[in-house]
N, C-alpha and C positions, 0 to 999 in steps of 0.2 A: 709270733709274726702275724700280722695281718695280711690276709689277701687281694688280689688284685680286684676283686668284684667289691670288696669292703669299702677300696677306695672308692673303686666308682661311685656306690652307695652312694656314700659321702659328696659327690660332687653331682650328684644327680641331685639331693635331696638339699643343697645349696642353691643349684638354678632354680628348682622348683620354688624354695620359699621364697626368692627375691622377686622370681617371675608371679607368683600371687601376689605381692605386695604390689606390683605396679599396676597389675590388674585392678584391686582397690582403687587404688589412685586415680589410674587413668580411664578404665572403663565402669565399675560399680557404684562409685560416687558420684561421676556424673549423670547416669540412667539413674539414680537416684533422685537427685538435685531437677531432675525433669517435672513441670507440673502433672498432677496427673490430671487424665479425663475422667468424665463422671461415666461416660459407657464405658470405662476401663478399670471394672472394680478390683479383679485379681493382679492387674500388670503389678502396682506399688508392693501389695502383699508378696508377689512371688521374687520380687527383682531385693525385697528386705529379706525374707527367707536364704536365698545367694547368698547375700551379705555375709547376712549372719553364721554362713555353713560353708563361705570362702576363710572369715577369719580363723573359722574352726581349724579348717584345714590346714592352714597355714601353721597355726598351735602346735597340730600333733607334728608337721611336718620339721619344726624346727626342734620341736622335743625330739625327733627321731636324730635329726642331725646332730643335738648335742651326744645322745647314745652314739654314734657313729665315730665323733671327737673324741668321747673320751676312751671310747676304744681302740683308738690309734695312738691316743698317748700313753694310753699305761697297757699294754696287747697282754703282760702278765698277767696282769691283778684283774684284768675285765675280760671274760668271756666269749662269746659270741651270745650267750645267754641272756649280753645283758643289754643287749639291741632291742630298742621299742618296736623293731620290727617282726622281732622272732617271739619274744616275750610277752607281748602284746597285739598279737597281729588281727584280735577278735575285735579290738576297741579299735584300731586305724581302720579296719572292715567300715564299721559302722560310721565314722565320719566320712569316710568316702562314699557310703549309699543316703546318706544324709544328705551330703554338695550334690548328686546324681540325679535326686527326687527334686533339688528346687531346682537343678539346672534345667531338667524335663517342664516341671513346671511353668516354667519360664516360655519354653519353646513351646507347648501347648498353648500358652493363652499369648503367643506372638509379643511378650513381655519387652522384647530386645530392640522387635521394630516398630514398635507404638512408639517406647521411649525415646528410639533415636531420631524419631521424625518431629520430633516436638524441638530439638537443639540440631539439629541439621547443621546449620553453618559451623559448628562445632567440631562434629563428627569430621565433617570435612579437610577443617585445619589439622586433626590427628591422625589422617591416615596413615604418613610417612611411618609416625613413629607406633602406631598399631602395628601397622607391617614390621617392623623391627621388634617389637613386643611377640605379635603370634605370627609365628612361622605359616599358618594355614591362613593366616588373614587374606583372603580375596581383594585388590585391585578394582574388581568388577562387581557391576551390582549395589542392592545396599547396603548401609552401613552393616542396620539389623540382622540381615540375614548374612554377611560375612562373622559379625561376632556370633550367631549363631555356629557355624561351623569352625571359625577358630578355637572358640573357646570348648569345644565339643573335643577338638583334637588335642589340647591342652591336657586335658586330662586322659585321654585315650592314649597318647603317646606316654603318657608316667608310667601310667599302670602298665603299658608292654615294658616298660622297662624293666621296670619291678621284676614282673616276669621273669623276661632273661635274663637277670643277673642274682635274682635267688634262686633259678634252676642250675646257673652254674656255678653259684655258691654250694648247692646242693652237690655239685660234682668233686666237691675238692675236700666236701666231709667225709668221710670215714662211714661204712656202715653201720659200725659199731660205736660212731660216736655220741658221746651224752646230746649234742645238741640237733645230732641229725633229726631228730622226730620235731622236731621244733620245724626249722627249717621249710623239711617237706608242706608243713603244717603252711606254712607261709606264703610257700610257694602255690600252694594248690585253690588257699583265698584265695590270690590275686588272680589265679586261669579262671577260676567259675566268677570273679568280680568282671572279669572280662566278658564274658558271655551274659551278663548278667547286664552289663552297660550297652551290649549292642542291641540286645531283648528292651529295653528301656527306651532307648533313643529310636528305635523303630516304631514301639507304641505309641511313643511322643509326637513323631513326626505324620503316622498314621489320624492319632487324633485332629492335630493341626490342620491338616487335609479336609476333616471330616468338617470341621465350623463352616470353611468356606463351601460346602456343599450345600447347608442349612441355610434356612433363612434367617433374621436376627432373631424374630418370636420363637424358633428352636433352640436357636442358640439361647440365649435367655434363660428357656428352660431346662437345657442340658447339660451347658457350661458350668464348670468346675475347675480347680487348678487340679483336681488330686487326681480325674478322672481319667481312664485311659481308656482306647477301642481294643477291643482283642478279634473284633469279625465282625463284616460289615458282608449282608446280603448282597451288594452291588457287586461284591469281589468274588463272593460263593454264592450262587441265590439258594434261596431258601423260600417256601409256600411256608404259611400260618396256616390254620384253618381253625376253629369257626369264624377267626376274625379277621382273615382275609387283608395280610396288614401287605402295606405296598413296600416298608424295608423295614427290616431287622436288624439292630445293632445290639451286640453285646459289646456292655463296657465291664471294666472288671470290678465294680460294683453293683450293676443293674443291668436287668435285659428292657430294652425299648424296642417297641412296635410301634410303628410310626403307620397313622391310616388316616389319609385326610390331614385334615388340622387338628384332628387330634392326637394324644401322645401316653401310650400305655407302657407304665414305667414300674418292674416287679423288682425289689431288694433282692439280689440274689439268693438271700442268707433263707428264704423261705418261696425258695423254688426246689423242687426235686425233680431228678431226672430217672423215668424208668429205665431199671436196667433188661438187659437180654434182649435188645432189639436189633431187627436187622434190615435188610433191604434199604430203602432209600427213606423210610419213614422213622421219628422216633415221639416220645411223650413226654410234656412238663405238666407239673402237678404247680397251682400255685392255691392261696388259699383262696380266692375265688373262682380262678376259670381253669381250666384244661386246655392242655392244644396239642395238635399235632401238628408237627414240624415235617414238612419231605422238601426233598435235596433231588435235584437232575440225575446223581446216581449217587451208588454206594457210598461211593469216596468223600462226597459233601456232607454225607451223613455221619460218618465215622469221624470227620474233622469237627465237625457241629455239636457232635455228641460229647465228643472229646473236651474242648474246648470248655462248654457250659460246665461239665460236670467238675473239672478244673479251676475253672473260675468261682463255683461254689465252694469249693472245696477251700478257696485261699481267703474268699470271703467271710466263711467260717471260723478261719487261723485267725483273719481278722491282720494280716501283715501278710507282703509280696513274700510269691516261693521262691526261693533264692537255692542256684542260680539262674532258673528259666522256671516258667511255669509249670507246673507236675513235677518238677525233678523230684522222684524218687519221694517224695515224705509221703507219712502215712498220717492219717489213711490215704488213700489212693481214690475211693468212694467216699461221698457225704456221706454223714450217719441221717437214715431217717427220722431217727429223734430230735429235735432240736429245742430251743428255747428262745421266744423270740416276740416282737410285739410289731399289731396289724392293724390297722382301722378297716373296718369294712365299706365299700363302697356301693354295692349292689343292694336294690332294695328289699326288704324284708326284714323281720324282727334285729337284726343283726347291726342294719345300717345306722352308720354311725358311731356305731360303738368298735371302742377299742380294745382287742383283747392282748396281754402279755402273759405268756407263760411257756408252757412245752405246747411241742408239736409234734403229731408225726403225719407220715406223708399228707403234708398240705393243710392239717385239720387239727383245731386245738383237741390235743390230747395226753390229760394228764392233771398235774396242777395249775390252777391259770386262774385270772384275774380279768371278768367281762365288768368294763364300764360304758356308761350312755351318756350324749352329752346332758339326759334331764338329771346326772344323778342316780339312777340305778345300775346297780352293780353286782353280781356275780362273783363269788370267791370261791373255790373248793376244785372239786375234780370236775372233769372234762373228756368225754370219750366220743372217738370221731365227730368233733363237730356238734356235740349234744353237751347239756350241761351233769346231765346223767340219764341212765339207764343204758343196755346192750341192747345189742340185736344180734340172734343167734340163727340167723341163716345160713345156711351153706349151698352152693350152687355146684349140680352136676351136669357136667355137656358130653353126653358120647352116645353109646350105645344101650341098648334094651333087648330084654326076653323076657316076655311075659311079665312086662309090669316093675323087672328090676333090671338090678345096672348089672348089664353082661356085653363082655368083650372090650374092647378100647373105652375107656373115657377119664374123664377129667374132675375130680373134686375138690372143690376151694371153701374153704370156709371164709366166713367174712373177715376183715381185715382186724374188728375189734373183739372178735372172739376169746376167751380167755387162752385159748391154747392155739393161735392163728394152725393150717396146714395146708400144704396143696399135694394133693396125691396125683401124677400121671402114671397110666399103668392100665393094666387087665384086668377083669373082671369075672368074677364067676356067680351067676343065681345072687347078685347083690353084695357079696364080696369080696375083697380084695384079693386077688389070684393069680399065679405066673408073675412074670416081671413086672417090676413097676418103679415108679422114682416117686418118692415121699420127700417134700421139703418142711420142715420144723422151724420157721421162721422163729418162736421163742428162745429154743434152745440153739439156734444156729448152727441146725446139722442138716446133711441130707443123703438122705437111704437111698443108696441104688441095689438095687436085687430082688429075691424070690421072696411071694408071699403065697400065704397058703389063709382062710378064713378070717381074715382081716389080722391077721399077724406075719411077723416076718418069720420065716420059716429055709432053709437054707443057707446058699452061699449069697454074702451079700458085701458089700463096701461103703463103707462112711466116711464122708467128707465133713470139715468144720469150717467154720469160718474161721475160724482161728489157724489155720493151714494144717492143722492136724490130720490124719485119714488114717483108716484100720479098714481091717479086709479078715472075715475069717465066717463061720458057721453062724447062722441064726436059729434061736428055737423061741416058742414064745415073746417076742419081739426082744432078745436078750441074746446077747455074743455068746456061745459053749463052746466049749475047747479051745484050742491053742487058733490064735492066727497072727496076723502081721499087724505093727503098728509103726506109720511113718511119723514123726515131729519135725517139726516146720525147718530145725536145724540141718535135717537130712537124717537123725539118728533113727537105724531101726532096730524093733523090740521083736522076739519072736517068739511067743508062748502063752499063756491066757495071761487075760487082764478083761477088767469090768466096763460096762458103757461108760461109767463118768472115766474110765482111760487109767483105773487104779492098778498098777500090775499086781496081780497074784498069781503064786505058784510056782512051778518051774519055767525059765525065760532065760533067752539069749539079749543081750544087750550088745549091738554093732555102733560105736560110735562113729562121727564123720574122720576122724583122725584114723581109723584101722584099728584101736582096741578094741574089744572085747570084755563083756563084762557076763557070765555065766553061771546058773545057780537057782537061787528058789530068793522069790521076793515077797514080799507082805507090808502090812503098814497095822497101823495100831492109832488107837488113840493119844494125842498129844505126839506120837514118837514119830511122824511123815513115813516117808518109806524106808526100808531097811531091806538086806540083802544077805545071802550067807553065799559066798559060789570064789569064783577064779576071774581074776584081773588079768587079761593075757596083752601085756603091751608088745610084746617080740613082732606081735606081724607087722607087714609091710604096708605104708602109708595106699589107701586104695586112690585110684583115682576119682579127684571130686566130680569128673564130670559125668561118671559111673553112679556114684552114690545117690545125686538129688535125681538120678533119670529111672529111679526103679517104678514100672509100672504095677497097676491095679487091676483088676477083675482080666487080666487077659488070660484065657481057656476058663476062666470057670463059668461065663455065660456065652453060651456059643451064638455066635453073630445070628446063622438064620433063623434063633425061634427067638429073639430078643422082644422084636417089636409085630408076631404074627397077630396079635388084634386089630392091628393097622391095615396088613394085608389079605387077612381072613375075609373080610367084606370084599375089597376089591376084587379077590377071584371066586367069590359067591357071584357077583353080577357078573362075569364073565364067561362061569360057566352056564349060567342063567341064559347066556345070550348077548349082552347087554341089552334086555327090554329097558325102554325109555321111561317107558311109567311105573319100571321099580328104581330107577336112578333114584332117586331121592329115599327110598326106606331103606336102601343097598349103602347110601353112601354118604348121606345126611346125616344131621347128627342132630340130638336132641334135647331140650333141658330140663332138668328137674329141680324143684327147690323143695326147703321143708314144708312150703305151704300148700305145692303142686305138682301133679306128674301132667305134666300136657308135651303136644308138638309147638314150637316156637318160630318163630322168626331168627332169633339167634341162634348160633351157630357155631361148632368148635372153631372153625378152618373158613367152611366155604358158606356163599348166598344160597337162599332158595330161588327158584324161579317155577314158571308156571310152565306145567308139560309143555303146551303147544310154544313154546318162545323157541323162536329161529336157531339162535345161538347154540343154547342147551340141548336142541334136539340131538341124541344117536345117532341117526341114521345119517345127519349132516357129519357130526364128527367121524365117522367108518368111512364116509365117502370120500373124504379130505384125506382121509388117510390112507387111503389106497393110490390118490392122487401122488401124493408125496413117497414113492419108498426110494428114487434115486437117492444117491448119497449128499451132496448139496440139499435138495430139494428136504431129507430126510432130517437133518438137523435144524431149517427152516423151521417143518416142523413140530416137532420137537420143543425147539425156543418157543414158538408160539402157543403150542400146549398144556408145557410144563409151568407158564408166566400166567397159566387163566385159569383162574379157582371156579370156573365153569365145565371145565374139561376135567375127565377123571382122573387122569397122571398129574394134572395141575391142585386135583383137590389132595391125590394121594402123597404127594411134597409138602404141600404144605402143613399137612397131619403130622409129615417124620420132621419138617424143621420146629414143628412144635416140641415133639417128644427129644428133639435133637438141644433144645434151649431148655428145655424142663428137668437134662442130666447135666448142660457143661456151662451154663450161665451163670453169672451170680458163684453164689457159693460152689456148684460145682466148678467153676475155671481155677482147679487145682492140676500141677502139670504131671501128676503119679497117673491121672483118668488119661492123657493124650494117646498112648497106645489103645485106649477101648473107644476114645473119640473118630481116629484115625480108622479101624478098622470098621468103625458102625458106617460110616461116609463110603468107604468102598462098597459095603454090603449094600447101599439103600444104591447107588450106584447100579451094580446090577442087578438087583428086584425089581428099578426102575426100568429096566432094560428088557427085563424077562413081560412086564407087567407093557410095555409097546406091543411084543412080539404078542402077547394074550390077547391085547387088540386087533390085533393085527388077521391071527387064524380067522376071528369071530367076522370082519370085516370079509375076506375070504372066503368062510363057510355062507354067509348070505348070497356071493352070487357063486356059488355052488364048485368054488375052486378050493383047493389044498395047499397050508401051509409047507415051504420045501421042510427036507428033511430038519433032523435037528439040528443044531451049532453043534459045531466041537469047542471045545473050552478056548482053544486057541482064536479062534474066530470070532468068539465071544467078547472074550478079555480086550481086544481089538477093537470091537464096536462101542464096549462100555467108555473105555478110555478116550476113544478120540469123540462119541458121539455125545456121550451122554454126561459120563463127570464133566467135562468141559461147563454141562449147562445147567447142570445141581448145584453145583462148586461152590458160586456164589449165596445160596440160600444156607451154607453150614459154614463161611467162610470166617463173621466175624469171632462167632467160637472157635473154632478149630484153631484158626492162626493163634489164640489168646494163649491158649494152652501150648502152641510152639515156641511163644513171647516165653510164659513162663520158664519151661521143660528146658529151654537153650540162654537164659538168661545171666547165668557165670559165663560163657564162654562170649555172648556178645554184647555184657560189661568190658571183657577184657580188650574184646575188639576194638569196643568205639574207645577202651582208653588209649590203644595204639594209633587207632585213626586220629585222634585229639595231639598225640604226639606227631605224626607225621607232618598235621597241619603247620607246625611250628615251624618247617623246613621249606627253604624258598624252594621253587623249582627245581635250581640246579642241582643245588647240594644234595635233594632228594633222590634225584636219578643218579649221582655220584652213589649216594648212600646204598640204592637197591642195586648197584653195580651194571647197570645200562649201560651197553654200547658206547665207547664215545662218538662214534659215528652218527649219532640220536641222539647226543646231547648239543652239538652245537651248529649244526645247519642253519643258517641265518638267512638266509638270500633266495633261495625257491620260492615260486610261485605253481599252484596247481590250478588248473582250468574246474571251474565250477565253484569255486569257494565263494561266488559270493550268491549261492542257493542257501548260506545262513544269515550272512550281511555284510555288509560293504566290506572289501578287503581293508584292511587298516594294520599297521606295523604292532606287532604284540604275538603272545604264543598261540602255536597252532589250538584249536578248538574241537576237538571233537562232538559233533550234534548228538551222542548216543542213544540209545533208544531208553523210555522208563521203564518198563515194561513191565520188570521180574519182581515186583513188589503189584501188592493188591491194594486194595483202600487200605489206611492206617491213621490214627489218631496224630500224625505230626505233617506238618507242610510239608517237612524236607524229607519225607522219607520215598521221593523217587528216585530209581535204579539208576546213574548214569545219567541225572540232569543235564538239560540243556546247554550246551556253549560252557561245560568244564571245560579244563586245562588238559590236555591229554601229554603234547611233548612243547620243550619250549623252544621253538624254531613255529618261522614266521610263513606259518604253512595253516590252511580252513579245509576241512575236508568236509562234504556232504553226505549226509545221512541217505540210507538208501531207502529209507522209509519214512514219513510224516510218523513221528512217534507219539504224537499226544493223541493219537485214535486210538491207541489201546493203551493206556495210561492207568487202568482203573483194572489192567485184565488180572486173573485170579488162574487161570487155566497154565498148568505146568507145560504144556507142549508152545503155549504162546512165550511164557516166560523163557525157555528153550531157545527159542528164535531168535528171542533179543537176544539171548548170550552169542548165540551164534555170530548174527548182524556187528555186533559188536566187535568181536574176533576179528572177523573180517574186514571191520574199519579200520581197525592198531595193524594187522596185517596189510592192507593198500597202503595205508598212510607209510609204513616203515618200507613197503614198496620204493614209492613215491621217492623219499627221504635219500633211500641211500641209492635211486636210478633205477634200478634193476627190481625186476620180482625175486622176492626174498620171505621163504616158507619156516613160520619160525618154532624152532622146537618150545619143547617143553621151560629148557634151562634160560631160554632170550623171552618165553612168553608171560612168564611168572613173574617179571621185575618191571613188567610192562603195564601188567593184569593189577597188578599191584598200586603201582601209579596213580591210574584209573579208577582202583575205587579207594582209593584214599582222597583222592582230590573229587570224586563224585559225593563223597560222607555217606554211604549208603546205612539206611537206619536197621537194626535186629537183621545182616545180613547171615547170621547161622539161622535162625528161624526159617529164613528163607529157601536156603539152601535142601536144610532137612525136608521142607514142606515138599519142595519139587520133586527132591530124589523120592519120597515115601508118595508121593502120587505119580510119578513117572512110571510112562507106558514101559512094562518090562524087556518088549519087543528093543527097547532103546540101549539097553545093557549093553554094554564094551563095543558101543557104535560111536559117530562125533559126537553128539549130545554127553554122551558118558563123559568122555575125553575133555571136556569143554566143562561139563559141572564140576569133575574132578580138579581139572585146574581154576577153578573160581575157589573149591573147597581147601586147596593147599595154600593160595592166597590168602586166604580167610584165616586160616590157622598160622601163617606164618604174621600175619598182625596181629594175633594173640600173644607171640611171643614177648618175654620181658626184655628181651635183652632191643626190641624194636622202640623201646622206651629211650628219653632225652636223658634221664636220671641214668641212662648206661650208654651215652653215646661212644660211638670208636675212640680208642684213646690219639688216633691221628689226626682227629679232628677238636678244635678249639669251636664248644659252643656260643662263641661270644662271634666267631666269624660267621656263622650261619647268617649273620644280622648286618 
C-alpha cells in the first residue's frame, strides 16, 4: 500500500511540472524575446541561465513524478526505494541550487525589470493570467518586480512542501525500516535547502540595494552576476587604517575599500586574517598592504572578523557553504598556506610582475614562479617575500636583570625561521623558568606548564591542533610517567605514551561508548599498535556530556603563582611608593633582538611617555583616585583606568589579556583548557582588585592617612564581582566564551535541532504542544494601554519587546537573546519593554545578563497578568511552557554556553535567591529542548503532522 503523503507527492510534483511549463511559455520566453540593452550585459546572460536551469528543473521534476507513478501502480514490486526523491535526493539538491543561483542572479543585476520594461504593453495584457499562474503575483506595482517575488515564492512554496510531507512520510516509516535512512536523508536536504534559499535571496536582494547606492563608474567596476554582499560598513561601520577608506564592502569574493574615486579591490583567497584578537580592533594580511580594521564596539568586531574569515574560507572551497555560510565544514580557519597568483602593484623591484605559486601569511613562500612584463622570471623557492635566503632573528619584549631576560617577557622568532616559536612565560638570569606557554607553530602544538633552564620540566599540558591534548609529567622537554591523553573523539588513555602520542606500557583505554580497554601496549615496526590486557564492555554507557567535558591542568598549576612575573613588578612600584620616575623601568617593557640589547620605543602592552606629560603623571593618578572611592564614582573609575594603557591597572590588563590570548587562542581554544581559562579570569579578577586597593594605601600613606582594616573574603568576593569582573570581562571575553562554544557544543547542537523543530509549528499548535493554558491561547479582543511604545497597534500576535541582553558580542547576526518584536502569545495584545534594550546589547557582565532574564520574567508575568484580568503569579509548572515559547521563537544562538558562562561567573551571594530561581528555570527550558522526543520525527501520535500546515 501506498501512503497518503505518497500521493500527495504525486500531486504536488504534477502542479509543479505544469506550473514550470507555463512559466517557460509565459514568462521566460518572453523576457527573452526582449531586445537587450548594451548597458545591460548580464540581464540576457542571467535570464538564459533561468532558462536553461527552469527546464532542468522541470526534467528531474517529471522524472520524479514518473517514480511516484510507478510506484502507485505496482506498491509490490516498487519500494519506496525507488523514488527519485529518496534515491536521489543528492542530484534534485543540486538542480535546485543550480534554478536558485540564476534566479538570484537575475535579481541581482535587476534581470526581470530591465526586461519587462522593454515589452511593457505586453506584460500588461498578461497580468490576469500571471495572477492565475503565481499565486504571489502582485496586482500592484511593476511587472519586474512582482515576478520578482512571485516567481521567488514558487519555488519557496515546493520546497516547504517537500518538507512537510517527507517529514511525515518519515512518520509513517518504521524505525527499523530498510528505507527510513533514506528518507530522513531527504527530508533534512530539503530543511538546510530551505535556510540556504532565504540565506541566498537576502544576499541577493542586499546586493541589489547595494548598485543603486553606487554610481554607474562603481557599478561598472564591481558588477557581476555571481557577486554577492555579505557586509556593507554603512550597516556595521567599520574604520580602515592606513587607508582611511570612507566604506567597506565585503563581497564573497573580494573585499572593496572604496576612498574617493578610487577602488581597492583584494581577491579573498589571498587575504589572511590574524587570529586571537580582541577588543574592537582586528588585522588583515594581504600581499601588499596591512590594515587594521576597528568596529564602535566589541560586537562589530566579532561580526567582521567572523564573516571575512568565513568568506575566505568558502573562497578557498572555491563553492557556497551550504547550508548557510560557516555551517559547520572544516576547516573552520583558512589554512595560512595557500597557493595562488598576484600581480604586484606597488612600486618597487616587484612591480608588475606576477607571482603564482604558494603563500603563506600574505608573502610568497615556497615554490613559486616570478614573471615581469620585460620577460624576466623567477622559478624555484621563495621565503617571506624573498626569492631566497632566511633571516634568523628573534625578538624579545619583557623584562631584564643585568643584561638578561628575567621575569615576564615574550620571545618570537621570526615567522620564516626554520623551527617558527613563540614563547610567553618567566624568566630566570636568561632562561626559561616557572610557568610559561610555548607555541610550536611547525609542529602545531602548544605547551602550557613549568620550565626549569630552558626546558620543560614538570607538570605540564599539550594541546594540538589537531584537537588532541595530554597532560602528565615533563623532564627534559619529554613526557615521563604515566599521564592523561584526551582524542578529538573524547576517548581517554591513562598511562605513558611518547610525545609523537605513541602509547607505551601499561594503559587504561576509556572509550566514548563506556568500554574499556586495559593492559600494556606497544607498537613495532610494520606491526601499528598492538595490546595484550581486558576488553570490559559490561559497563554502563557514560554520559556523553560527561566524557567530552573532562578538564586539564585544574590543581596542578595553582592559579596565584601562575602568572607572578606579571605581577611581581607591579607590587615592586608599589611598595617603592609608586615614584613617577621609576614608572617606566618598574613597568615598561623592553626589546631585544639578535643584533641588539637596547631600551626601545616598542613595547609589550603599553606607550612610553615622557615623565613630565600630564596624563602619566602619579601623583595626578593617586589623586583621582582618592577622588573616586564612592561606589558609583569607584567603577567610574575604574572603567576609565583599566581602558588606558597609561594608567598602571590599565598597563597591568593588558599584560594578563596578553598572556591570557597566548594559552586559549588559536590552538589553545580546546574545550578540556575551559575549566583553567575560567579560573585564571576569576584569579586576575581579584589581583586586579587587590592591585586598586595597593593603589589605593600608597595614595593614602602620601597624605599621611591609613588604609581601613583588611577585607574579609566576603567583602571582597563582593567587590570583585560586582566592581571589577564586570570591567575585565570584556578584555578575556572573546576567548573564554570559545572554549564555552566548544566544552557545551553536543548539548547546543541538540538544542538548536529542537529549536529548528519547533520553528516548524505555527503558533497555536505550539502552545497546544507545550501544554499552555488555554486561557493564553485564544484571547483575541484585549487591548493594553502603552502598546503602541513599540509601534502602531495593528491586528496580529502579541509582541513581546524583550531585552538582548544575556548573549555578549558573537560571530552571528542572530545571536541576540530575546530579539525584538518576537512573537511571545498569539492574542492581539503589544506589551512594552521596561527598558530601551539595545543600550546594553553587547553587555558581557553576568549580573547584567541576570536583569534581562529577570525583566523578561516579568514581561510573560504582566502580560499573562493582563491576559487573563487579574494579577497572576506563575509557578514553575505554568512558567516553563511559557519560557519555552519564548526562546524557541526568539532562536537564541549557543544558549547552554550561555547559561554555563553566567552560572560560573555569578556572584555566589546570588545562590537559591531569584536570579538562581530564574537561571535555573531558563536551564530546564534549555534541556527540555534537547530533548528527542521534542523532535517532529516523534510528534504526539494525536496530532496529524500534515495539520500543523
Amino acid at each position: 500500500m501506498c501512503s497518503p503523503e505518497e500521493v500527495a507527492l504525486l500531486r504536488l510534483e504534477e502542479v509543479f511540472s505544469a506550473t514550470l511549463a507555463r512559466v517557460n511559455s509565459l514568462v521566460l520566453q518572453p523576457l527573452l524575446e526582449a531586445a537587450p540593452e548594451p548597458s545591460d550585459p548580464w540581464g540576457r546572460e542571467c535570464l538564459q541561465q533561468l532558462h536553461r536551469s527552469s527546464q532542468q528543473l522541470r526534467k528531474v521534476t517529471k522524472e520524479s513524478l514518473h517514480s511516484l507513478q510507478e510506484r502507485l501502480r505496482h506498491p509490490d514490486s516498487k519500494g519506496l526505494e525507488s523514488l527519485l526523491l529518496l534515491h536521489s535526493a543528492d542530484c534534485v539538491l543540486q538542480v535546485h541550487l543550480e534554478y536558485i543561483e540564476a534566479y538570484t542572479s537575475c535579481v541581482v543585476v535587476q534581470a526581470f525589470q530591465k526586461a519587462a520594461n522593454r515589452r511593457s504593453e505586453y506584460w500588461r495584457g498578461q497580468r490576469k493570467a500571471l495572477r492565475q499562474l503565481l499565486a504571489g503575483m502582485s496586482s500592484e506595482g511593476s511587472v519586474g518586480t512582482a515576478l520578482v517575488q512571485a516567481l521567488g515564492q514558487l519555488l519557496t512554496h515546493h520546497v516547504q512542501q517537500y518538507v512537510l510531507l517527507l517529514l511525515s512520510l518519515g512518520d509513517t516509516v518504521g524505525e527499523h525500516h530498510r528505507t527510513r535512512e533514506l528518507v530522513v536523508h531527504a527530508a533534512t536536504i530539503f530543511v538546510n535547502l530551505q535556510s540556504f534559499m532565504r540565506q541566498e535571496l537576502d544576499q541577493a536582494m542586499a546586493t541589489q540595494a547595494l548598485w543603486h547606492t553606487l554610481s554607474s563608474r562603481l557599478r561598472d567596476v564591481l558588477c557581476t552576476r555571481t557577486r554577492r554582499l555579505l557586509q556593507d560598513s554603512q550597516d556595521m561601520p567599520m574604520v580602515v587604517t592606513p587607508l582611511r577608506a570612507e566604506r567597506v564592502l565585503l563581497f564573497d569574493d573580494a573585499l572593496v575599500l572604496l576612498q574617493g574615486h578610487n577602488v581597492h579591490t583584494f581577491d579573498l583567497k589571498l587575504v589572511w586574517v590574524e587570529p586571537g584578537q580582541d577588543g574592537c580592533v582586528f588585522h588583515l594580511l594581504t600581499p601588499e598592504e596591512d590594515f587594521s580594521f576597528c568596529s564602535k564596539d566589541p560586537q562589530g568586531r566579532v561580526v567582521w572578523q567572523w564573516k571575512v574569515t568565513q568568506a575566505v574560507c568558502q573562497a578557498l572551497r572555491g563553492k557556497k557553504d551550504f547550508p548557510v555560510l560557516g555551517a559547520g565544514l572544516e576547516p573552520s580557519e583558512p589554512p595560512t598556506s595557500r597557493c595562488g597568483a598576484y600581480t604586484f602593484r606597488a612600486e618597487g623591484r616587484f612591480c608588475q610582475a606576477t607571482y603564482e605559486g604558494e603563500w603563506y601569511w600574505g608573502r610568497p613562500h615556497g615554490k613559486g614562479t616570478l614573471k615581469w612584463p620585460d620577460g624576466q622570471n623567477h622559478v624555484g623557492d621563495f621565503c617571506q617575500g624573498l626569492e631566497h635566503g632566511y633571516s634568523t632573528s628573534e625578538v624579545y619584549k619583557g623584562y631584564f636583570l643585568e643584561g638578561l631576560r628575567h621575569g615576564f617577557g615574550v620571545l618570537e622568532s621570526a615567522p620564516q625561521a626554520p623551527q617558527p616559536c613563540r614563547y610567553t612565560g618567566h624568566w630566570e638570569r636568561g632562561q626559561k623558568s616557572g610557568y610559561g606557554v610555548e607555541e610550536d607553530s611547525d609542529r602545531g602544538e602548544r605547551y602550557i606548564g613549568m620550565w626549569q633552564a630552558d626546558q620543560r620540566l614538570g607538570p605540564g599540558v599539550m594541546v594540538t591542533q589537531a584537537g588532541v591534548c595530554y597532560q602528565g609529567t615533563f623532564q627534559a622537554d619529554k613526557i615521563v610517567g604515566p599521564g592523561i591523553l584526551l582524542s578529538e573523539d573524547d576517548s581517554l588513555y591513562e598511562g605513558t605514551f611518547t610525545r609523537d602520542l605513541t602509547l607505551v606500557g601499561k594503559g587504561k583505554v576509556t572509550f566514548p561508548n563506556g568500554f574499556t580497554l586495559e593492559g600494556s601496549f606497544g607498537s613495532g615496526a610494520g606491526r601499528g599498535l598492538h595490546t595484550q590486557g581486558v576488553l570490559d564492555t559490561a559497563a554502563l554507557p557514560p554520559d556523553p556530556s560527561s566524557t567530552c567535558k573532562r578538564q586539564l591542568g585544574l590543581g596542578v598549576f595553582p592559579m596565584e603563582s601562575r602568572w607572578q612575573g606579571v605581577y611581581g613588578p607591579f607590587w615592586d612600584f608599589v611598595r617603592a611608593g609608586c615614584p613617577g620616575d621609576l614608572q617606566e623601568a618598574l613597568l615598561g617593557f623592553h626589546v631585544q633582538s639578535s643584533r641588539e640589547l637596547r631600551k626601545s620605543q616598542e613595547h609589550l602592552c603599553c606607550e612610553r611617555t615622557h615623565p613630565e606629560d600630564h596624563v602619566g603623571r602619579m601623583e595626578d593618578i593617586l589623586e583621582e583616585l582618592l577622588q573616586h572611592r564612592e561606589p558609583k564614582a569607584l567603577q567610574q573609575y575604574l572603567r576609565k583606568a583599566l581602558s588606558n594603557s597609561l594608567h598602571p591597572l590599565g598597563k597591568l590588563l593588558q599584560t594578563l589579556m596578553l598572556t591570557f590570548q597566548a594559552t586559549y587562542a588559536g590552538i589553545g581554544a580546546n574545550k578540556h583548557l575551559q575549566g583553567l581559562a575560567q579560573e585564571e579570569v576569576k584569579q586576575h579578577a581579584q589581583e586586579l582588585w587587590a592591585a586598586y586597593r595597593g593603589l589605593l594605601q600608597v595614595a593614602l600613606q602620601r597624605k599621611g592617612q591609613a588604609l581601613e582594616e583588611d577585607e574579609d573574603a566576603e567583602t571582597r568576593d563582593l567587590q570583585v564581582h560586582r566592581l571589577v569582573l564586570p570591567l575585565m570581562l570584556p578584555s578575556f571575553y572573546s576567548e573564554l566564551f570559545t572554549l564555552y562554544l566548544l566544552l557545551h557544543e553536543r548539548e547546543d547542537s541538540l538544542y538548536s535541532q529542537g529549536i529548528a523543530n519547533l520553528s516548524l509549528f505555527p503558533d497555536t499548535k505550539l502552545l497546544e504542544f507545550l501544554d499552555v493554558q488555554k486561557s493564553l491561547r485564544s484571547i483575541d479582543t484585549a487591548r493594553v494601554e502603552g502598546m503602541n511604545t513599540l509601534s502602531p497597534p495593528t491586528p496580529g500576535p502579541l509582541c513581546l519587546k524583550a531585552p538582548v541582553a544575556l548573549q555578549g558580542p558573537h560571530t552571528d547576526e542572530q545571536s541576540e537573546i530575546f530579539p525584538r518584536q518576537r512573537q511571545v502569545l498569539p492574542v492581539s495584545h503589544r506589551v512594552s519593554a521596561e527598558d530601551d534594550p539595545s543600550c546594553c546589547s553587547t553587555t558581557v557582565d553576568p549580573r547584567e545578563k541576570l536583569e534581562v532574564l529577570e525583566r523578561t520574567y516579568g514581561e510573560i508575568e504582566a502580560t499573562v497578568s493582563r491576559v487573563l484580568g487579574q494579577e497572576h503569579k506563575l509557578p514553575m509548572d505554568d512558567l516553563l511552557p511559557l519560557l519555552i515559547y519564548v526562546v524557541s521563537r526568539a532562536q537564541i544562538q549557543h544558549l547552554g554556553a550561555e547559561i554555563h558562562l553566567i552560572r560560573d561567573m555569578m556572584d555566589s551571594t546570588h545562590t537559591g535567591g531569584r536570579y538562581d530561581f530564574l537561571l535555573t528555570a531558563l536551564e530546564s527550558c534549555y534541556e527540555h529542548i534537547q530533548k528527542e522526543d521534542m523532535g517532529l520525527h516523534r510528534l504526539p501520535s494525536r496530532w496529524n503532522s500534515r495539520e500543523l500546515w
